[in-house]
C-alpha positions as CSV (number, residue, x, y, z in Angstrom):
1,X,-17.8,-16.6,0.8
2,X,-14.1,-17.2,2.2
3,X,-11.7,-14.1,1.8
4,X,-7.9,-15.0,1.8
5,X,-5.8,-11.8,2.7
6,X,-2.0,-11.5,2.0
7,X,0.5,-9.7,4.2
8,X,-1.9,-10.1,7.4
9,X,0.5,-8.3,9.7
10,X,1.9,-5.3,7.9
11,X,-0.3,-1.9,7.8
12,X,-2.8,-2.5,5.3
13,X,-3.0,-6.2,6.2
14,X,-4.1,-5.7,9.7
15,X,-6.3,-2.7,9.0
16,X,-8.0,-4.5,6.6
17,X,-8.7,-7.3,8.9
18,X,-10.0,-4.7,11.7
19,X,-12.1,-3.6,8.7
20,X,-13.4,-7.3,7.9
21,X,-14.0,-8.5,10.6
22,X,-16.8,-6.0,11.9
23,X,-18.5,-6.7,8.2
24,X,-18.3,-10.8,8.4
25,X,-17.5,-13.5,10.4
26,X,-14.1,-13.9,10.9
27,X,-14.1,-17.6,10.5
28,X,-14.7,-16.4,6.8
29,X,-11.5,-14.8,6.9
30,X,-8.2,-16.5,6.2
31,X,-5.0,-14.7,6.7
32,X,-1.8,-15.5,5.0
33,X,1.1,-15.0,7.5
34,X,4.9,-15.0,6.0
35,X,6.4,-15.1,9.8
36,X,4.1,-16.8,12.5
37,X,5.6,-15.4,15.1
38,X,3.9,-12.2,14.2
39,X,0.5,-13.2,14.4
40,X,-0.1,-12.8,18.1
41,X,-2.4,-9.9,17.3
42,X,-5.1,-12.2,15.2
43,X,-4.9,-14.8,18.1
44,X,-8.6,-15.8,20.0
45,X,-10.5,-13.8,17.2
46,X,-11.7,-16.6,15.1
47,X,-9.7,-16.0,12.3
48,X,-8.3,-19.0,9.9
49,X,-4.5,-18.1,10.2
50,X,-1.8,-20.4,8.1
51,X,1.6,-20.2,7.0
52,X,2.3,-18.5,3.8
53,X,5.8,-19.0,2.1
54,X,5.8,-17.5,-1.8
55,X,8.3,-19.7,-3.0
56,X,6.7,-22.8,-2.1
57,X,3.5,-23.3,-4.4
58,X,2.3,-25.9,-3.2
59,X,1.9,-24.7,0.3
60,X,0.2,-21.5,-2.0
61,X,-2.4,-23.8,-3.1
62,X,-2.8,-25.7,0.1
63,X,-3.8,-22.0,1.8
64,X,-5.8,-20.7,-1.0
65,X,-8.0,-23.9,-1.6
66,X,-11.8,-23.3,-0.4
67,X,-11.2,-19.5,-0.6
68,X,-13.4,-17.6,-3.2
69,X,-11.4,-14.2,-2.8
70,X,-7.4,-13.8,-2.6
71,X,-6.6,-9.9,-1.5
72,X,-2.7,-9.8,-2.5
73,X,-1.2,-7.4,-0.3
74,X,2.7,-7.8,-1.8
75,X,5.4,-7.7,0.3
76,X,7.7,-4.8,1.4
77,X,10.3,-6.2,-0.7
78,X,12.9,-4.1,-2.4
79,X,13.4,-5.6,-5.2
80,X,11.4,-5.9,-8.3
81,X,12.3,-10.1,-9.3
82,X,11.2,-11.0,-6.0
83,X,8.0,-9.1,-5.9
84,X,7.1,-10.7,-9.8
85,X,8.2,-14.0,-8.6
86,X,5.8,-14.0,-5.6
87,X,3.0,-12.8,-8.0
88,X,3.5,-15.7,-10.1
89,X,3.5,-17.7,-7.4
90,X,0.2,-16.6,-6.3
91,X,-1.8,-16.3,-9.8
92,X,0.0,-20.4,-10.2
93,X,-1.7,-21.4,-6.7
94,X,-5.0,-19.5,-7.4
95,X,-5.8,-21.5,-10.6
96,X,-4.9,-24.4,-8.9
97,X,-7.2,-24.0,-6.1
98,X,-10.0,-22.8,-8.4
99,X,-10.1,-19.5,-6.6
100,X,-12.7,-17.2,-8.2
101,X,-11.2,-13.8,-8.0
102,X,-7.9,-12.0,-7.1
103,X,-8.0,-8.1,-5.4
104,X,-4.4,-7.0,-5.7
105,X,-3.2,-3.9,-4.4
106,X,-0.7,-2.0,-6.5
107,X,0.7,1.8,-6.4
108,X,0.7,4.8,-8.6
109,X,4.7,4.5,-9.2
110,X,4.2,2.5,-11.9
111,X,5.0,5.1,-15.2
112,X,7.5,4.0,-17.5
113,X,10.1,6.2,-16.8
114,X,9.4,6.2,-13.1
115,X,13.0,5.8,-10.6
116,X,11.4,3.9,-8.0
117,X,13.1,0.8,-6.9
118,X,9.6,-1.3,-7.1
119,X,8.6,0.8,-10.1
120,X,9.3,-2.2,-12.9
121,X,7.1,-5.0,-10.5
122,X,4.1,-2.1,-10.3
123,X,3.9,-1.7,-14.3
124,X,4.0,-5.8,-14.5
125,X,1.0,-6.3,-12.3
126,X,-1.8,-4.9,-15.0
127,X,-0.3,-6.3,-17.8
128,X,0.4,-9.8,-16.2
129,X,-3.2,-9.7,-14.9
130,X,-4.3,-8.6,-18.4
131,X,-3.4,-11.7,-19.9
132,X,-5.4,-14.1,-17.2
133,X,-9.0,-15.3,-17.9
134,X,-9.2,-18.1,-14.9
135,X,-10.4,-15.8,-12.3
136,X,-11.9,-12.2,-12.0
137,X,-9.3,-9.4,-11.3
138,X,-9.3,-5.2,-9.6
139,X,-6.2,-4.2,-9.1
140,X,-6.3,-1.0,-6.2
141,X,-3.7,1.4,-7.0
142,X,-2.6,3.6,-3.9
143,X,-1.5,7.1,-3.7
144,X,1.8,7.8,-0.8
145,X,0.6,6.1,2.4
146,X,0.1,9.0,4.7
147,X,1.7,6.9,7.6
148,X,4.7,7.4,6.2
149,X,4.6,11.1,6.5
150,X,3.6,10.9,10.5
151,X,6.3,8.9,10.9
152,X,8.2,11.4,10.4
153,X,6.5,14.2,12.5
154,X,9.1,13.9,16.2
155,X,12.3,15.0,13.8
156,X,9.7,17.7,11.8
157,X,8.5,18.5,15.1
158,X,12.0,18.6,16.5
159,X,14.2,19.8,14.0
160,X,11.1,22.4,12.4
161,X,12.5,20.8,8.5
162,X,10.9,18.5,6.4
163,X,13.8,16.7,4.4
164,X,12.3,15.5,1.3
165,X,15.1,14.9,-1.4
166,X,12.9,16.3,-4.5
167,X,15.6,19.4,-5.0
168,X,15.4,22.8,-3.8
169,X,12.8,24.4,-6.1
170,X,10.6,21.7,-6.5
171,X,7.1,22.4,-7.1
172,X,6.2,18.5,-7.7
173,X,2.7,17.6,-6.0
174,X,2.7,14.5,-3.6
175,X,-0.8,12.6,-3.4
176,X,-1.5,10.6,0.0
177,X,-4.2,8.3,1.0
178,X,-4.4,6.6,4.4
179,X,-4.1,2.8,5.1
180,X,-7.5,3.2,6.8
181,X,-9.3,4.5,3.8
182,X,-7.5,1.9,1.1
183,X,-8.9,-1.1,3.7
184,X,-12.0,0.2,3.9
185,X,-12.0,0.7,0.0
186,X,-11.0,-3.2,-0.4
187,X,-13.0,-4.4,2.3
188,X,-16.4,-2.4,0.0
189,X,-14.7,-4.3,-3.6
190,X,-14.4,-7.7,-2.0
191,X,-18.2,-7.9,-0.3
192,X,-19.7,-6.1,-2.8
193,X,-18.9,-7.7,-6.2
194,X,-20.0,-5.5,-9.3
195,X,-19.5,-6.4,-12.7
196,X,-18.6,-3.5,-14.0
197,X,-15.4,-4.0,-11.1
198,X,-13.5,-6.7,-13.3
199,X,-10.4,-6.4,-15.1
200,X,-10.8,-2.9,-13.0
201,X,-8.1,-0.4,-11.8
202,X,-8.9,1.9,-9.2
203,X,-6.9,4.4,-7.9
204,X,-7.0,5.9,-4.2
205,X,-6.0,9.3,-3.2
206,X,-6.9,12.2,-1.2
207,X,-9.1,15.0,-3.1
208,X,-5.6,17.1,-2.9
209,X,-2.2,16.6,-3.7
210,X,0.7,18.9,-1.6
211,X,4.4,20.2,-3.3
212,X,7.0,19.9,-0.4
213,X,6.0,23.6,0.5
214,X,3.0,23.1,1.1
215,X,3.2,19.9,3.1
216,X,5.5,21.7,5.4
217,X,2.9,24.7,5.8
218,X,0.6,22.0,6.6
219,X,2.9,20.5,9.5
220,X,3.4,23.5,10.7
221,X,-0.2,23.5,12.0
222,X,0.4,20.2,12.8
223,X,3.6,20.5,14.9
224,X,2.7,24.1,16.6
225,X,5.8,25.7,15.4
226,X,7.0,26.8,11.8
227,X,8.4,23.9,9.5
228,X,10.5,24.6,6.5
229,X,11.0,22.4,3.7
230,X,14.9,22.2,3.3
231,X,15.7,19.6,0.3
232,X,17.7,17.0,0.9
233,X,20.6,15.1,-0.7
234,X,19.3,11.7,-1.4
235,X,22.6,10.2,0.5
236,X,22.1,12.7,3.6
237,X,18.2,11.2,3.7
238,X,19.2,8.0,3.4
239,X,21.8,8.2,6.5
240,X,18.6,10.1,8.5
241,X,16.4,7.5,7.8
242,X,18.7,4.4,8.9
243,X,19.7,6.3,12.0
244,X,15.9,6.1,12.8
245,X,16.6,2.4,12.8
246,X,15.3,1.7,9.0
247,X,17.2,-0.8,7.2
248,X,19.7,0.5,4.1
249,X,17.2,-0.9,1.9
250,X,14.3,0.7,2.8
251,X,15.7,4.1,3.1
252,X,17.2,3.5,-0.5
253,X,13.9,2.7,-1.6
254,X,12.3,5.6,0.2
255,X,14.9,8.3,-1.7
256,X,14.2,6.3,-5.0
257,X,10.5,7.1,-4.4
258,X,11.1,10.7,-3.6
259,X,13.0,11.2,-6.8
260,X,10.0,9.4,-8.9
261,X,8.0,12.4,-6.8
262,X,10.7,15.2,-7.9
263,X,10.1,14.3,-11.6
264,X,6.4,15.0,-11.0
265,X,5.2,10.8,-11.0
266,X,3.3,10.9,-7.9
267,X,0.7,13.6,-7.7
268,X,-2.4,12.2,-9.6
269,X,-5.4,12.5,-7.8
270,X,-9.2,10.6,-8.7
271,X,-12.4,10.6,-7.1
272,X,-12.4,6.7,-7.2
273,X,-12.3,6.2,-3.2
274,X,-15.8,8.2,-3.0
275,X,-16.8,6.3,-6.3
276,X,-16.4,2.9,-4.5
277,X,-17.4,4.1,-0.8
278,X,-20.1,6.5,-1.4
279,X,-17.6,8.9,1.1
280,X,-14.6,11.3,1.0
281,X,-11.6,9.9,2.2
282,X,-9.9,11.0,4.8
283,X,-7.5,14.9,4.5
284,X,-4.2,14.5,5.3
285,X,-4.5,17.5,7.3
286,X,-7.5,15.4,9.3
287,X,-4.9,12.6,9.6
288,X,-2.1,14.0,10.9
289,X,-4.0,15.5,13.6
290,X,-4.8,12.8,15.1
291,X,-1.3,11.0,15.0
């Protein structure tokens, strides 16, 4: 079996290789790589690397053909069209190259009302996928990357605030998972093929989900000191963030998230990680600990 993984260098895309890699051989594994320049870090391990460019679908079908698997990791785009056109894209090079089955990851902002920038391209995944019958499909839906939140702990840690800008009172729950946990969650889908896993949706979370007062009683044990939660105006976030060098926007994106949380959109939890794993993912408190 050959595996084709999307988004090779980004967080998931390079944990999941880590993951891979100690599972099969790597020359099994074929990595999709948007800038070349990144892939330094995949260099001398045996992997298949190759050029990946969505808009060109014929290169698409070039990089897919002899693959059996396609993991679509999409791209950290802002914007909705471009993230639907890449999908397109994809599924148009995939039938092409006769590949057997597609393991897409997508995220729990997805709700109909939900504010989020990338929102509208998370809702068209299922039901674009829905209409396929070329190639099996599981679509992974993801709870809040945990990352995220560490990134974050030298200005909690510094300033003893956590700026979330969900509104003063809010008692909205946030549910995490960690990159480590959703690869290792793929990485179980892709080897081990079940029937009962197509035209699936799984989603990955924690066993807990945190309101902003909570999460900052939980960094306080993190950081060593006390940590308030102090709401934020999504414009004075968004100037935090890009001082922090993050582009305008991603920090737009991240406040748009944030506001999808304040409207209580992102605090489902499941037990799907330890249904496909046979394990308990990973506690945020656990997590954080180690960062």
């Amino acid at each position: 079996m050959k595996y084709f993984i999307t988004g090779a260098t980004g967080h998931l895309g390079s944990a999941l290789v880590d993951e891979m890699s100690t599972r099969i051989p790597a020359s099994d594994i074929h990595l999709g790589i948007h800038d070349i320049s990144k892939d330094s870090q995949f260099v001398g391990r045996g992997l298949q690397l190759g050029h990946v460019d969505y808009s060109d679908k014929n290169m698409l079908t070039a990089a897919f053909w002899g693959c059996d698997t396609v993991i679509f990791i999409p791209a950290n785009d802002p914007d909705s069209f471009h993230a639907v056109h890449d999908l397109e894209h994809l599924i148009y090079a995939a039938k092409r190259a006769s590949v057997s089955r597609i393991i897409s990851v997508g995220f729990i902002a997805d709700q109909l009302n939900n504010p989020f920038f990338r929102s509208a391209y998370f809702g068209y995944l299922p039901r674009r996928l829905a209409e396929e019958t070329d190639f099996d499909w599981t679509i992974v839906r993801t709870g809040l990357y945990a990352y995220k939140l560490a990134d974050d702990l030298p200005f909690v840690s510094q300033s003893g605030i956590l700026d979330l800008p969900m509104g003063k009172d809010s008692q909205a729950p946030l549910s995490f998972i960690t990159v480590k946990d959703v690869a290792h969650a793929i990485t179980e889908l892709a080897l081990h093929p079940r029937e009962e896993d197509n035209r699936q949706t799984y989603t990955l979370t924690q066993e807990r989900s945190y309101t902003p007062s909570e999460l900052a009683q939980l960094l306080s044990g993190v950081v060593g000191r006390p940590v308030e939660y102090h709401p934020a105006k999504p414009e004075q976030y968004i100037a935090r963030l890009k001082q922090s060098a993050v582009t305008a926007d991603h920090a737009e994106l991240s406040a748009s998230l944030y506001k999808a949380g304040s409207m209580g959109l992102l605090g489902e939890i499941t037990s799907d990680y330890e249904k496909l794993t046979g394990n308990k993912p990973q506690t945020l408190e656990d997590y954080l600990a180690t960062r």
